[in-house]
N, C-alpha and C positions, 0 to 999 in steps of 0.2 A: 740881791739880784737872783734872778731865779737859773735854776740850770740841772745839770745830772748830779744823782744823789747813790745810783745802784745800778747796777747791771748783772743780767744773766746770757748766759748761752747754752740754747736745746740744739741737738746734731743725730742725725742718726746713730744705733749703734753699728751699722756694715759700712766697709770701708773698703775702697778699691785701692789697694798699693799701684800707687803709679809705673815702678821698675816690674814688675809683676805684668801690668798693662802695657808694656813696653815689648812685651818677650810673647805675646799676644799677639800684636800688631804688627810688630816689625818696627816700631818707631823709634827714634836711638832717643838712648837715654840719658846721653849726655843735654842733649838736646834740649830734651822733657824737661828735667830736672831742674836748669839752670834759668830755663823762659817761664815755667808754669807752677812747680813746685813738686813734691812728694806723693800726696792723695789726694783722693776728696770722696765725699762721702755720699752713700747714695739709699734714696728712702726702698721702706717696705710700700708692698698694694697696698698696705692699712693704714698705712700717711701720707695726711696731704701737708699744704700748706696751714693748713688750721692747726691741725694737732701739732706742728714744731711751733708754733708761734702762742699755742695757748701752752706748750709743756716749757716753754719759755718764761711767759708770766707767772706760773704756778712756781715754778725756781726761785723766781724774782722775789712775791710773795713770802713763802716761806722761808729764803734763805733773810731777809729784812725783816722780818716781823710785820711788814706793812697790814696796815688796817683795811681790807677790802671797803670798808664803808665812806671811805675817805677818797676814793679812786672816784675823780668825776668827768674823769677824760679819757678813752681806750683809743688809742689810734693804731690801727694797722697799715705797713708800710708793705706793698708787695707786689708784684709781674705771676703771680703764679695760684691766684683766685680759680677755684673750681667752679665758683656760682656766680654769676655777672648780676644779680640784685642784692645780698646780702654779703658783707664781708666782718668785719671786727665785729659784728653782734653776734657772728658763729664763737668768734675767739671766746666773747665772753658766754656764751651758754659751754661752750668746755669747761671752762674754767669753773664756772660756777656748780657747777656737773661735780670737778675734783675737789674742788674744797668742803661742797657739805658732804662729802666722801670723809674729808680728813679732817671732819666735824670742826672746820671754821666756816667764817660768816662768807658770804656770799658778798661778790662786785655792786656797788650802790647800783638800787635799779635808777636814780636818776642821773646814769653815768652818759656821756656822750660816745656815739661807735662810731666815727668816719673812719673810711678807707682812703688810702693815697695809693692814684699808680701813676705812675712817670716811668717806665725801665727801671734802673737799678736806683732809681734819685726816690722813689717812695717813698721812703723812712727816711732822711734827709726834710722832705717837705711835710710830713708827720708831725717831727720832733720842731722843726720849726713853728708849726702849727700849734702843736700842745706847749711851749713858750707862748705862743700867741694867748692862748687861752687862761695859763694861770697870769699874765700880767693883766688884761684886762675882765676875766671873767670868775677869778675864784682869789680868793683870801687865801684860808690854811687848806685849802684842797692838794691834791695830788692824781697827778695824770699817769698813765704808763703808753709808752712807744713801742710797739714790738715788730722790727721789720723781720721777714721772714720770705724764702724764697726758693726755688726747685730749679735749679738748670741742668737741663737736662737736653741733651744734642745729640742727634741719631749718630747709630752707629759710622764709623767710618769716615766724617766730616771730619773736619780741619779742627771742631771746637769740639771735640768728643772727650780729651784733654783736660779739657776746662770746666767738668762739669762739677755739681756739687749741691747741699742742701742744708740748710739751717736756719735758726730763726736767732735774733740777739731783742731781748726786753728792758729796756731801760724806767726806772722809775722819774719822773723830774717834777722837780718841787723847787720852793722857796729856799730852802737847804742849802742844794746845793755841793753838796759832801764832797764829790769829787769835782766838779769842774761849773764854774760861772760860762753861758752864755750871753753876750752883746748881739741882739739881730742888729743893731745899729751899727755893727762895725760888721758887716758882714759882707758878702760880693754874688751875686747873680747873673746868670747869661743863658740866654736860649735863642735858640734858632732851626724851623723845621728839615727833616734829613731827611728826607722818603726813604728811600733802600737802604738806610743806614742797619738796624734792625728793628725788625717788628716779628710781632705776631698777629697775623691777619686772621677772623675768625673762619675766615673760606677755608683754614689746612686742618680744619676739624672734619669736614665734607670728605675728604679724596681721606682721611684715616679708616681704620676700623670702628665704628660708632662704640662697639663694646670697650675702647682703650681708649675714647676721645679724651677721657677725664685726665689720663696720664701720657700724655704723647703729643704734647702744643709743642711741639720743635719750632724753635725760633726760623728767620728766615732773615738770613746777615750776608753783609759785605766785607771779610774783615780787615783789608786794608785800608778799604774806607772807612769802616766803621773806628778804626786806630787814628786815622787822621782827625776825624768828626771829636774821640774823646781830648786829643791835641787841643782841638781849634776851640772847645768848649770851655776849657780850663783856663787857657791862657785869656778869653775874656770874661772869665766869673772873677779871675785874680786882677783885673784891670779896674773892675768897677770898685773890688775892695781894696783895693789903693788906692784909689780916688775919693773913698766915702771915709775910708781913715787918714788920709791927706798923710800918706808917708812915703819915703823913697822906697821903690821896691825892692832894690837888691840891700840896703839897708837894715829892712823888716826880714828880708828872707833870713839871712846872716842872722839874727836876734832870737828868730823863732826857735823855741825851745826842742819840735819834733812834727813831724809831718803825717800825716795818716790821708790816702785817698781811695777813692773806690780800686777797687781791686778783683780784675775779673783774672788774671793771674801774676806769677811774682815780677816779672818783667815790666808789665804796663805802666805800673804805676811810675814808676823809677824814671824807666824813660819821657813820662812827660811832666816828673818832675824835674829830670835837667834840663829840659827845653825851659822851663818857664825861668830857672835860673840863666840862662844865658839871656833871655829876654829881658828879664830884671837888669842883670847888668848893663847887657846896650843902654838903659835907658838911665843908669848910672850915674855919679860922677866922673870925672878924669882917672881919676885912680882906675874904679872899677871897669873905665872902659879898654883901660891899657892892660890891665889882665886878661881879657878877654883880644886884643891886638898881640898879647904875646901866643896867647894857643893857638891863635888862626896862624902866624907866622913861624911856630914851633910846626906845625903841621900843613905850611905849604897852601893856604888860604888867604885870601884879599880878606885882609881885614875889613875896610871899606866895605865891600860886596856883602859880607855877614852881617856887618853893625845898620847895613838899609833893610838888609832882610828881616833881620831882629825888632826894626826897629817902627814897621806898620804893620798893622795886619791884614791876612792876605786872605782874600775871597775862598773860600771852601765851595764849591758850584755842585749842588747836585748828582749823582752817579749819573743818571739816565743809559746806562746799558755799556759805558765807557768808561776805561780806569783811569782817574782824578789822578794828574803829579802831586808827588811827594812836594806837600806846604815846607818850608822851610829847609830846603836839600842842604845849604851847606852849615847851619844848626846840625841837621842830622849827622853830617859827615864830621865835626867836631868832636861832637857828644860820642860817638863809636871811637873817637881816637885819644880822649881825653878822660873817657870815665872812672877811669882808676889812679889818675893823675893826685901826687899829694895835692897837693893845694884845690884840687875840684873836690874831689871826694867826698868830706868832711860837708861840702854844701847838699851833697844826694845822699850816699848811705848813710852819711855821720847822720841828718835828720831821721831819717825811714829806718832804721836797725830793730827800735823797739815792737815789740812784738811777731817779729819778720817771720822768725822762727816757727812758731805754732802756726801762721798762717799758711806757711807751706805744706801743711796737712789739712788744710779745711777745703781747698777747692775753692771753685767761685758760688757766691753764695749772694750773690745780684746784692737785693737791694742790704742785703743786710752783711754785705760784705767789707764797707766804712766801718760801723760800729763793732762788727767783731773783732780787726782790726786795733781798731781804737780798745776795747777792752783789753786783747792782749797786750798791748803797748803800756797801760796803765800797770795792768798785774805784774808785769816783767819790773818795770820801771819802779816799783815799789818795795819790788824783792833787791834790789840792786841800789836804793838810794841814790836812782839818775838824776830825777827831778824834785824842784823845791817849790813850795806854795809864790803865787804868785807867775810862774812860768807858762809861756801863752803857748800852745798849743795849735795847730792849724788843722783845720777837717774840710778835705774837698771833694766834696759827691758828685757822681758826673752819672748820667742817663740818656741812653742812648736816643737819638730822635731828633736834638738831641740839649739837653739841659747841661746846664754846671751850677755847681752854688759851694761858697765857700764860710765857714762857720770858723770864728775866734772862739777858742776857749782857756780860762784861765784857770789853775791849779787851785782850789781849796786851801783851806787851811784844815790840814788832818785828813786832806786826801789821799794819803797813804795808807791810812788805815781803814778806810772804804775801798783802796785800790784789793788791799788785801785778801777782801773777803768775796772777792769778784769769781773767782774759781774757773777762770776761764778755761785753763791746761788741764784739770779735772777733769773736765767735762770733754775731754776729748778722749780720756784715757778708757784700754774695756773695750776697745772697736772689736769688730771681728771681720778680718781681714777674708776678701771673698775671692773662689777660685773665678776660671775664667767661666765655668758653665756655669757656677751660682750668677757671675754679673751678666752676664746675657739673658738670662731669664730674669734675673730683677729689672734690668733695663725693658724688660717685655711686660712688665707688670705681672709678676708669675711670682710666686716667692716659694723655693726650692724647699726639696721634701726632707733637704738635710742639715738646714736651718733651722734651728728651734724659733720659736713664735716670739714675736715682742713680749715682755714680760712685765713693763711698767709702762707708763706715762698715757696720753692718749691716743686712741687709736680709731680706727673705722669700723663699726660693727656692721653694716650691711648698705647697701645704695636699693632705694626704695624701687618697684618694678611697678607698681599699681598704677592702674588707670581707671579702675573705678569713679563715677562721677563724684561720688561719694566719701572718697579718701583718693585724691590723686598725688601719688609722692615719686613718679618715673623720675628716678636719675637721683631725687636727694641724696645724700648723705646724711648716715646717722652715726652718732657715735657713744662709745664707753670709755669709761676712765679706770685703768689698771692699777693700782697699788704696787 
């Protein structure tokens, strides 16, 4: 069965200490820390979305030994494209750019380059896609997935917190090393969100044209847009319980470990106790009486909660009005039961692995599952958590808003591919930026007291010509540093 075989992760090296940005702002730390996490990390002018997603595959590449000639699928997953016509074929002319630098072979030229965007669900429908590909279009070939992404939120907004940038590269093949993919046992759901978030290309027009490249600030709702990832999840987990024909609170209980999109440390947790008490309503006797003792331990109609739990309920459009909280007394449970022994073990006991380094990476959109999912592996392997065979759960959500939910199963000797993953590495080396260096990186300015990026790829100049004869206004060119 075909599935992931290798992973890498590219990050900037400047990093904004969150307690640091706290005493900046005014904004308590307790706060910060406990909803969003630690840092996140924020590019130079000389990177874009390309050069993290191609200085990703080049990781990939070399740290595998992988045979560039054997690559006949390049999928890029990503919300944060500088060119609206070309995407993953930028990836690969970087790449191909550093390796005959590093005197190997060059990306097959008869490799395929689609782009995925969906919000943060890109790389999710990538990597789906590149499964799609080697089961009916190649034999011993090998595909690479590299989602990668830049969030980036003006100053002073509510998601300024949240911002972040990196790209995560997965190799997948017939292999398999680390984890077997089933799309057949999988779960899907979408439904459109107008003001959910977007980026409209009219907020390029009322910008400064000279920063338009780095400055697409999203344009969100975020209590709605919190309800919308809710409402997404809970039916992409419907349909995969329906297409694996299993009890849900059942499979939840079995599942070995949980990883979802993660735009910070908070989000995800909380809708993943929501979908557990949703599983149990729809439970056996047993499980529905555990869920009748919390509501009664905490002065709730059990009744009232288990009809709540137990349809689902219209999500209606913003249009200019704040939407009620979907499942209010769910919520009011979950805030009074989260740390409850007997709950617990079903939300952090699954979501622990890799928690930790993620609360130093930021939100990192679409490729914020897989990195995720990477440190969850690497952690897991240094620790002997997990055994071959143990299913794994991966739930992408994109704003708009999509869900999809992915089974994956442990390898045999995926421990020792977990090993060589180097995620925590690659984090290490940051250099931690004052308050005046991150305001002018956040301006596209990169300060005079910074030294210069020093490896990986970068942006050598944006073309200005208007020549009939050579017209390259606005391109990007780029170098590859050693």
């Amino acid at each position: 069965m075909v599935g992931i075989s290798a992973m890498s992760l590219s990050v900037p090296p400047y990093r904004v200490n969150l307690q640091d940005w706290c005493e900046w702002t005014g904004a308590p730390w307790d706060k910060i820390r406990n909803v969003v996490g630690h840092s996140f990390r924020i590019c130079s002018p000389l990177q874009n979305v390309y050069t993290l997603a191609a200085d990703a595959v080049i990781r990939l590449i070399q740290a595998n030994g992988i045979d560039p000639q054997k690559i006949r699928y390049l999928a890029l997953g990503t919300e944060s494209s500088t060119d609206n016509a070309a995407g993953a074929v930028i990836v690969k002319g970087l790449v191909n750019q550093a390796l005959t630098q590093l005197g190997l072979k060059p990306l097959s030229r008869y490799c395929e380059v689609p782009e995925f965007k969906h919000a943060c669900l890109g790389g999710i429908y990538a990597l789906k896609n590149a499964l799609r590909f080697l089961t009916t279009d190649a034999r011993d070939d090998q595909a690479i997935v590299v989602s990668a992404d830049i969030a980036e939120y003006e100053q002073g907004s509510s998601g300024e917190a949240t911002q972040g940038a990196g790209a995560v590269a997965m190799l997948v093949d017939h292999r398999a090393s680390l984890a077997q993919v089933d799309l057949q046992a999988s779960g899907s759901a979408s439904e459109y969100r107008g003001a959910d978030f977007r980026k409209p290309f009219v907020r390029y027009l009322a910008q400064d044209p000279a920063q338009a490249r780095l400055t697409d600030y999203p344009v969100f709702n975020g209590k709605y847009s919190t309800h919308c990832y809710l409402d997404a999840v809970l039916h992409a987990l419907d349909d995969f319980y329906q297409r694996r024909d299993v009890s849900p609170a059942d499979y939840l209980n079995r599942v070995a470990a949980v990883f979802m999109h993660r735009p910070y440390h908070y989000m995800p947790r909380s809708s993943w106790g929501l979908s557990v008490l949703a599983a149990l309503a729809r439970g056996d006797s047993e499980q529905r009486q555990m869920l009748g003792r919390w509501s009664r331990d905490n002065e709730i109609d059990s009744q009232l909660l288990l009809a709540e739990l137990q349809q689902r309920h219209p999500l209606h459009d913003l249009n200019g009005t704040e939407t009620p909280v979907p499942y209010p007394l769910a919520h009011q449970l979950l805030k009074a039961i989260r740390k409850q022994p007997d709950f617990e073990p079903w939300v952090d006991g699954k979501m622990q692995l890799g928690s930790q380094d993620m609360m130093h990476l930021g939100n990192l959109y679409t490729a914020a599952l897989p990195a995720w999912l990477g440190c969850g592996l690497e952690q897991a392997a240094g620790e002997t958590a997990l055994e071959p065979g143990d299913e794994l759960l991966a739930i992408g959500y994109g704003s708009g808003d999509a869900a999809e939910v992915l089974s994956l199963e442990l390898s045999e000797g995926w421990d020792k591919a977990a090993a060589q993953l180097k995620f925590h590495q690659a984090l290490l080396g940051s250099t931690d930026l004052t308050e005046a260096q991150y305001r002018a990186m956040h301006q596209a300015r990169l300060p005079d007291d910074l030294p210069p990026l020093s490896q990986g790829c970068v942006i050598s100049h944006v073309g200005e010509s208007v020549d009939p004869a050579h017209y390259d206004k606005g391109i990007e060119y780029y170098r590859y540093i050693t």
